[in-house]
N, C-alpha and C positions, 0 to 999 in steps of 0.2 A: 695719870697713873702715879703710884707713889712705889715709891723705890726700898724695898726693907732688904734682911739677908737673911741667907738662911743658917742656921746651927756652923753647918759647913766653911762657911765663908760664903759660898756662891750668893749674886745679889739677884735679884729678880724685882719686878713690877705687880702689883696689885690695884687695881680699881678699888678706891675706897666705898665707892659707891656700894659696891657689895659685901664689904666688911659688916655684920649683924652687932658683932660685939667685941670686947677686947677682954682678955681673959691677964690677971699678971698672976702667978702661981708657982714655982718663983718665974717661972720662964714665959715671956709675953708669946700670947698666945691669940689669933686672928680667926674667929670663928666668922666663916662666910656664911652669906643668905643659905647655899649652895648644903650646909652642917659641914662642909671641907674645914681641918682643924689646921691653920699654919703656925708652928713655932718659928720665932726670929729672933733676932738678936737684940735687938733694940729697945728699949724702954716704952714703957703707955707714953712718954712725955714728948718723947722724939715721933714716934707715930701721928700723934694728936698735931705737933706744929707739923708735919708732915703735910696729914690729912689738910689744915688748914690754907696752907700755903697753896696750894695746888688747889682747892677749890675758891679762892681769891683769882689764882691764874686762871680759872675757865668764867670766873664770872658769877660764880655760884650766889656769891651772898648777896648778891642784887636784888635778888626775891624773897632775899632773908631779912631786909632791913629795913 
């Protein structure tokens, strides 16, 4: 799971797995499989090493490479 926040402050976890696309406009914007629209705080750039890191940790790109 990867860790974003919300507008709020409040932080929450998201399975990138389900993230469709990443929206920046100006506000980064998490469009799940699901059409669920998340706005967070965070930048495409922080997300992305986000996403990546965390699928290094389960082992992901193993079958990527």
């Amino acid at each position: 799971m990867v860790e974003v926040t919300k507008l709020d402050g409040t932080t929450f976890y998201v399975n990138p797995h389900q993230i469709e696309y990443i929206e920046c406009n100006p506000d980064t914007t998490l469009v799940m499989l699901s059409g669920k629209h998340l706005i967070v705080l965070e930048d495409y750039d922080t997300i992305f090493k986000r996403i990546v890191d965390y699928r290094r940790l389960i082992g992901a790109f193993k079958n990527e490479e």
